[in-house]
Structure formats: structure tokens, C-alpha cells
N, CA and C of each residue as an Amber inpcrd file, in Angstrom:
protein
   219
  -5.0610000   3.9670000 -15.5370000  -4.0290000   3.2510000 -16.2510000
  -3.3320000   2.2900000 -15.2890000  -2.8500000   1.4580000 -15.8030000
  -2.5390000  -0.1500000 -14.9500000  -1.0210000   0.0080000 -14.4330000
  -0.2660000   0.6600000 -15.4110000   0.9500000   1.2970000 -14.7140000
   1.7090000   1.6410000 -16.1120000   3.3170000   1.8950000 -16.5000000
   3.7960000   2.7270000 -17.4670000   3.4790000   2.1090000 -18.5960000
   3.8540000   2.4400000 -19.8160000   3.3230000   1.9900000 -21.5220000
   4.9760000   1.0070000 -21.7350000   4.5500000   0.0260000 -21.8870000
   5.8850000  -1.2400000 -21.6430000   6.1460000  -1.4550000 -23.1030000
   5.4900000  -0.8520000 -24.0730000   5.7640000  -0.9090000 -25.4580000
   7.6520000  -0.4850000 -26.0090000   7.9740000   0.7700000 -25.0000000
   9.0810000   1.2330000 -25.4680000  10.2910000  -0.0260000 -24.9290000
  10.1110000  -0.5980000 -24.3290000  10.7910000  -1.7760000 -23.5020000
  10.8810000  -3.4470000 -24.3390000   9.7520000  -3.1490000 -25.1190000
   9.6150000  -4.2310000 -25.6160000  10.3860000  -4.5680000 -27.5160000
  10.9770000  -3.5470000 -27.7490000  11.0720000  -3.5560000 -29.2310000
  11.6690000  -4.7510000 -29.4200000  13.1100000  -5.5270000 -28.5780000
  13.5510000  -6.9510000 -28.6080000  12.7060000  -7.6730000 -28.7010000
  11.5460000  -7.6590000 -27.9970000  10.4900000  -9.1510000 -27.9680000
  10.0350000  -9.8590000 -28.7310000  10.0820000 -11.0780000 -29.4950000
   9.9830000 -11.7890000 -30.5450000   8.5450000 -12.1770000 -30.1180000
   7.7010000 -11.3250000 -30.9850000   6.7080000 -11.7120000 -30.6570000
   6.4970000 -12.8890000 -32.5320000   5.0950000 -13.3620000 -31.9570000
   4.3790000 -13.7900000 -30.8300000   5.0800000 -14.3960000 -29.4730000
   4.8940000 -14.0480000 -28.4470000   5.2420000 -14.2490000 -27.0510000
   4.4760000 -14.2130000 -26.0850000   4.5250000 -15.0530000 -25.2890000
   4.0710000 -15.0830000 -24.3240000   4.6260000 -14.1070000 -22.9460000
   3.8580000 -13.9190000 -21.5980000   4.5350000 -13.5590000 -20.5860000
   5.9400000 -13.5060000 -20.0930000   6.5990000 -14.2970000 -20.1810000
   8.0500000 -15.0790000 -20.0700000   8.9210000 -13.7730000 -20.4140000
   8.6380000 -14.4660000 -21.8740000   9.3630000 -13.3980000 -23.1190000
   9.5590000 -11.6080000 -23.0960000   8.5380000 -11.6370000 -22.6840000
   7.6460000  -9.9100000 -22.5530000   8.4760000  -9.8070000 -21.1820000
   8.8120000 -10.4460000 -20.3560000   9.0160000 -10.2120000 -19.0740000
  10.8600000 -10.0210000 -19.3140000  11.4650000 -11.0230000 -20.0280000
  12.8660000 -10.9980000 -20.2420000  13.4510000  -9.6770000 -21.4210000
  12.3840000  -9.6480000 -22.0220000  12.9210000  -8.4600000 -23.0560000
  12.5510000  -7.0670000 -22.1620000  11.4430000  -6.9740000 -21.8480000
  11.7930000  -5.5950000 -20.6940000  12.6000000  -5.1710000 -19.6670000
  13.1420000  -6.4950000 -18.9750000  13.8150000  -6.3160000 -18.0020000
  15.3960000  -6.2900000 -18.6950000  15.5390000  -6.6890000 -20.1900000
  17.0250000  -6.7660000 -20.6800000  17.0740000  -5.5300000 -21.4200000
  15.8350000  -4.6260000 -21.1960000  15.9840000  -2.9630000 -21.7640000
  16.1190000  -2.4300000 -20.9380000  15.5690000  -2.5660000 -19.3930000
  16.1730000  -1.8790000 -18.3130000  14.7190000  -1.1410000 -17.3510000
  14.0500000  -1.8560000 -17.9440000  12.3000000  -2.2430000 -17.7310000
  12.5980000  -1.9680000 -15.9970000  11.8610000  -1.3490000 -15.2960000
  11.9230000  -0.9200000 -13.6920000  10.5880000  -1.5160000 -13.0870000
  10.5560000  -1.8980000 -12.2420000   9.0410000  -2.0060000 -11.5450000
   8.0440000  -2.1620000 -11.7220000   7.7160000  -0.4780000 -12.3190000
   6.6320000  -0.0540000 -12.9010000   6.5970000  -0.5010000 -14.3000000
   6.8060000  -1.0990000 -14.6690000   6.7000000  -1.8950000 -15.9280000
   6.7080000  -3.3900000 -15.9440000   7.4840000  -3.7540000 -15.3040000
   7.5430000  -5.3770000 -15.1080000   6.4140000  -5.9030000 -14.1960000
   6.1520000  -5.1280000 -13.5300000   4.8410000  -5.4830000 -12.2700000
   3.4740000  -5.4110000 -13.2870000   3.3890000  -4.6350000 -13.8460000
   2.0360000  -4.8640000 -14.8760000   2.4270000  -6.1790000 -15.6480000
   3.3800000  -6.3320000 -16.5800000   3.4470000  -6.9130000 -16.9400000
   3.7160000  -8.6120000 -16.3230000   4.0700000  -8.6660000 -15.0410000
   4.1630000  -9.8320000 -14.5970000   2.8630000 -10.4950000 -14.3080000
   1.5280000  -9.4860000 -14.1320000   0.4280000  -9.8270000 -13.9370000
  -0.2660000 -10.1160000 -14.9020000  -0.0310000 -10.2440000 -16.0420000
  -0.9460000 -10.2710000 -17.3270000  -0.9740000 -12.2180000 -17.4650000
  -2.1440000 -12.9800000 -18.2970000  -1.9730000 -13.7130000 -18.1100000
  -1.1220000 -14.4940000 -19.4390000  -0.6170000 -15.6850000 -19.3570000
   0.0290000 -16.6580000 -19.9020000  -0.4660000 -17.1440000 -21.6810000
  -0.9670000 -15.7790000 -21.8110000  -1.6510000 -16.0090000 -23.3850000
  -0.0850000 -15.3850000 -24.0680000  -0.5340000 -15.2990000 -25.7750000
   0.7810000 -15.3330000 -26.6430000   0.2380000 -13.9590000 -27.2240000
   0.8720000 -12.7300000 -27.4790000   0.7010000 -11.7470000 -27.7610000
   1.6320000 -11.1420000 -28.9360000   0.5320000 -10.8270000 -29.8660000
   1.1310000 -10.6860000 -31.5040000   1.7410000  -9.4640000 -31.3270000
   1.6720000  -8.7670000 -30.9940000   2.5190000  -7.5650000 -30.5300000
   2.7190000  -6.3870000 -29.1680000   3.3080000  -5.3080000 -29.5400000
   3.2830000  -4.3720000 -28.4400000   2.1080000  -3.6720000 -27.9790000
   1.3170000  -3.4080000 -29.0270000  -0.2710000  -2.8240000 -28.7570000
  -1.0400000  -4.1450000 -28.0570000  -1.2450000  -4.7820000 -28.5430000
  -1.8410000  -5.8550000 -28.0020000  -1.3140000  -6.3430000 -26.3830000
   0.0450000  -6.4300000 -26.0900000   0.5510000  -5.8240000 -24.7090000
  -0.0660000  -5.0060000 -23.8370000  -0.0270000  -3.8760000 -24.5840000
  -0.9320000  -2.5540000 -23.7730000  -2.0610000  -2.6500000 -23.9340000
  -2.6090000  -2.9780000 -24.5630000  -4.5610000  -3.1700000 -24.0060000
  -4.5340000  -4.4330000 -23.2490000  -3.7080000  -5.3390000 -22.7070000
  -4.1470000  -6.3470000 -21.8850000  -3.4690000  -5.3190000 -20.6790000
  -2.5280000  -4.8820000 -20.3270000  -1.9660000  -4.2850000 -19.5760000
  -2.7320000  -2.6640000 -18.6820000  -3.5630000  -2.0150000 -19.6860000
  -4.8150000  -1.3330000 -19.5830000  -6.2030000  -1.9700000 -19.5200000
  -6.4560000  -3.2890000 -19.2500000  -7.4240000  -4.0390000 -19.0440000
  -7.3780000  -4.5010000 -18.0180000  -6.1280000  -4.8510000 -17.1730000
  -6.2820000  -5.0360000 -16.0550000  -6.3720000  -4.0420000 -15.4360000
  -6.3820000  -2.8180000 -15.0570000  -6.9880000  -1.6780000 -14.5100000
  -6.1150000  -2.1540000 -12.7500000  -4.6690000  -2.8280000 -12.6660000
  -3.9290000  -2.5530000 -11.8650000  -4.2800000  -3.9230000 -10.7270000
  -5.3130000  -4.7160000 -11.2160000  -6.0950000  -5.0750000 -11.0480000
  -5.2000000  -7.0150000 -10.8660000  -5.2270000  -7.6090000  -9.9710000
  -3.7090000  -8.9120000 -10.1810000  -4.6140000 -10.1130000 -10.4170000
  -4.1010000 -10.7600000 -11.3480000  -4.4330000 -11.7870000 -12.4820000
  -4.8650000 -13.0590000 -11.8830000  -5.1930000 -14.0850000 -11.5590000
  -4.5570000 -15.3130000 -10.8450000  -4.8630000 -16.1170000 -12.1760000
  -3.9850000 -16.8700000 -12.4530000  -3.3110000 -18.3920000 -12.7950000
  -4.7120000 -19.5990000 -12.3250000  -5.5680000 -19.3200000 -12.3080000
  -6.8170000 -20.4440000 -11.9340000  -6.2620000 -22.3130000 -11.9470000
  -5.5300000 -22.2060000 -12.5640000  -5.5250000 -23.4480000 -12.9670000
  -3.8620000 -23.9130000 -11.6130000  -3.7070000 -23.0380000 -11.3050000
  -2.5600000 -23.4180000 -10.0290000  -3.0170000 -22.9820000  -8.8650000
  -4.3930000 -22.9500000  -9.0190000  -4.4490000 -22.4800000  -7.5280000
  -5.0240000 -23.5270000  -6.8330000  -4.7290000 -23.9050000  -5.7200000
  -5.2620000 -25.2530000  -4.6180000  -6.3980000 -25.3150000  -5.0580000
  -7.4070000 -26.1190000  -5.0940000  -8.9990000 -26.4330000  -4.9830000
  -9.3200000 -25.7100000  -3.5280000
């Protein structure tokens, strides 16, 4: 598992949302570390809900994302 289930953190999140969003509504529930660190790694797609959260979040297997499109040539 990639790190805690960020679903209970997320009930504020207006989804569809992106990263951002997911990142401000967990951390304004009181979201710790271990939750925001998975979630800071997930990538910049728009996510219809909290399940859909957690299988990208259990897909990365802990595993850190890169942004391809910002990275130097």
C-alpha cells in the first residue's frame, strides 16, 4: 500500500478535482504526511471521486510520479 486511505480527508473536495484541490481539502481536514505525501505524488489528472483517489494512490505502489513535461530535456 502507497501510504494511508486519504478518502476520510477528502469528504470537502469538490470533485471533479484535480491534485491542487485533493491536496488543500486534506490538509484543511488535518491530512498529516502520510497522506499528503501520497497524495502530492499522484499526477495532475481530474479525479471524479474519493475511490478513484485511492486506486491512483494504490497504483503508485509508493512509487514518485514525475511531471515529464517539466522536466529539463
Amino acid at each position: 500500500m502507497a501510504g494511508m486511505d486519504p478518502r476520510p480527508y477528502l469528504t470537502d473536495a469538490k470533485y471533479p478535482c484535480g491534485r491542487g484541490e485533493l491536496l488543500r481539502a486534506a490538509a484543511a481536514a488535518g491530512a498529516g504526511d502520510d497522506v499528503l505525501g501520497p497524495l502530492g505524488t499522484l499526477p495532475a489528472d481530474d479525479y471524479a471521486d474519493g475511490d478513484g483517489v485511492w486506486e491512483a494512490v494504490c497504483s503508485c505502489n509508493g512509487a514518485p510520479i514525475h511531471d515529464t513535461a517539466k522536466e529539463a530535456p
